[in-house]
C-alpha positions in Angstrom: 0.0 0.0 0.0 1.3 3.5 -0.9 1.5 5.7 1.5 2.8 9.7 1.4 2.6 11.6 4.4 3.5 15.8 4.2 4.5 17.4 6.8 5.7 21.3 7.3 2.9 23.4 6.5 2.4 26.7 8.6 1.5 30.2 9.0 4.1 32.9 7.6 4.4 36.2 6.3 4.5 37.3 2.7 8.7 36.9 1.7 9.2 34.1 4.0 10.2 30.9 3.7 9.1 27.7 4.5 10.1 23.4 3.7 7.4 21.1 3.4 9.0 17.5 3.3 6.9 14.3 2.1 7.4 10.5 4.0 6.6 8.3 1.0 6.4 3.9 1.4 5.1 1.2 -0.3 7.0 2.0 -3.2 10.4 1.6 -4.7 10.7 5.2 -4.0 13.5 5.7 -5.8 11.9 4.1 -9.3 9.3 6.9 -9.4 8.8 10.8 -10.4 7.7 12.7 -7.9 5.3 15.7 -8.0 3.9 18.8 -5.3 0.5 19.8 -6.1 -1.6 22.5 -4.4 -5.1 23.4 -4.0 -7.2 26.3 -3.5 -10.9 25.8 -2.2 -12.9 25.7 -4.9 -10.0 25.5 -7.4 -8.8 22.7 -9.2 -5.3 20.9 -7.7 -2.8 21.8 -9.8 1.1 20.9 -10.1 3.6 23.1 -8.9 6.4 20.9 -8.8 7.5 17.8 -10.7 11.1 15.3 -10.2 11.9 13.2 -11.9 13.5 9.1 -10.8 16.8 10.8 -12.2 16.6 14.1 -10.0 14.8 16.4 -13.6 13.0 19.1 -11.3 10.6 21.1 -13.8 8.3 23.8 -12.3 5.1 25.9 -12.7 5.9 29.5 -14.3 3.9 30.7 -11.0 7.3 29.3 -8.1 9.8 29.0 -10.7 12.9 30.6 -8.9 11.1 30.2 -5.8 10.3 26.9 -4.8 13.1 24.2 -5.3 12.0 20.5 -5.3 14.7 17.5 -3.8 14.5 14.1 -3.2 16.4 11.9 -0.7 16.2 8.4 -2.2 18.2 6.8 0.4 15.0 8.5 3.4 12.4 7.9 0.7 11.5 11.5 1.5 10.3 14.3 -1.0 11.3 17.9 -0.1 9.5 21.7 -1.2 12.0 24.7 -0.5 9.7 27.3 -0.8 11.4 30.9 -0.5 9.8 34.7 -1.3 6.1 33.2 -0.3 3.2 35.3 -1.7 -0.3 35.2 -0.6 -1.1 33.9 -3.5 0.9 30.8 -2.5 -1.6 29.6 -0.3 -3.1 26.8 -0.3 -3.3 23.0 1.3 -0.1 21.1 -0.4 -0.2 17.5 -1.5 2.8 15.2 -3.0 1.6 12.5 -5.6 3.1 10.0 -7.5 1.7 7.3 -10.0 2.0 4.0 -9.0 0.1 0.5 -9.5 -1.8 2.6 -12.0 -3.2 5.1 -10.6 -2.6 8.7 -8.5 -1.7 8.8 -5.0 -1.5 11.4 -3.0 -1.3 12.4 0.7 -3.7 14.2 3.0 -1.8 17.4 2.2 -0.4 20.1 4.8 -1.7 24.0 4.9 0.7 26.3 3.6 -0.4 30.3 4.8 1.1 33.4 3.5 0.0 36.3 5.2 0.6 39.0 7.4 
């Protein structure tokens, strides 16, 4: 059973900084892309980040040279650096992956910009 577990999410003011870090198992973590997605009530999740098995990080135009995603294959763990946070970067944040055929994803952590 897969199971991804984010952790990190808080309350901070617009410019600040915050890691969100993801526990992933019951994969061979290290076989598979991983992504960040957010989502806005009433908006559809979308992607944010993606990384590839092979460390490729791509990125929304919205956090590109903000947010830098990393991987730890050795912890199985999935990291967000967010930096220069917006209000407009809030949301609840979710990693995902595709495995056995189909989406997984986490319960997701809250991620608050404002002051």
């Amino acid at each position: 059973q897969v199971r991804l577990v984010e952790s990190g999410g808080a309350l901070v003011q617009p410019g600040g900084s915050l890691r969100l870090s993801c526990a992933a198992s019951g994969i061979n973590y290290r076989l598979y892309a991983m992504k960040w997605y957010r989502q806005i009530p009433g908006n559809e999740r979308e992607m944010v980040a993606f990384i590839s098995s092979d460390g490729t990080a791509n990125y929304t135009d919205a956090v590109r040279g903000r947010f830098t995603v990393s991987r730890n294959n050795v912890r199985n763990t999935l990291s967000l650096q967010m930096n220069d946070l917006k209000p407009e970067d809030t949301a609840v944040y979710y990693c995902s992956t595709n495995a056995y055929g189909r989406n997984c994803w986490g319960r997701g952590t809250q991620v608050t910009v404002s002051s």
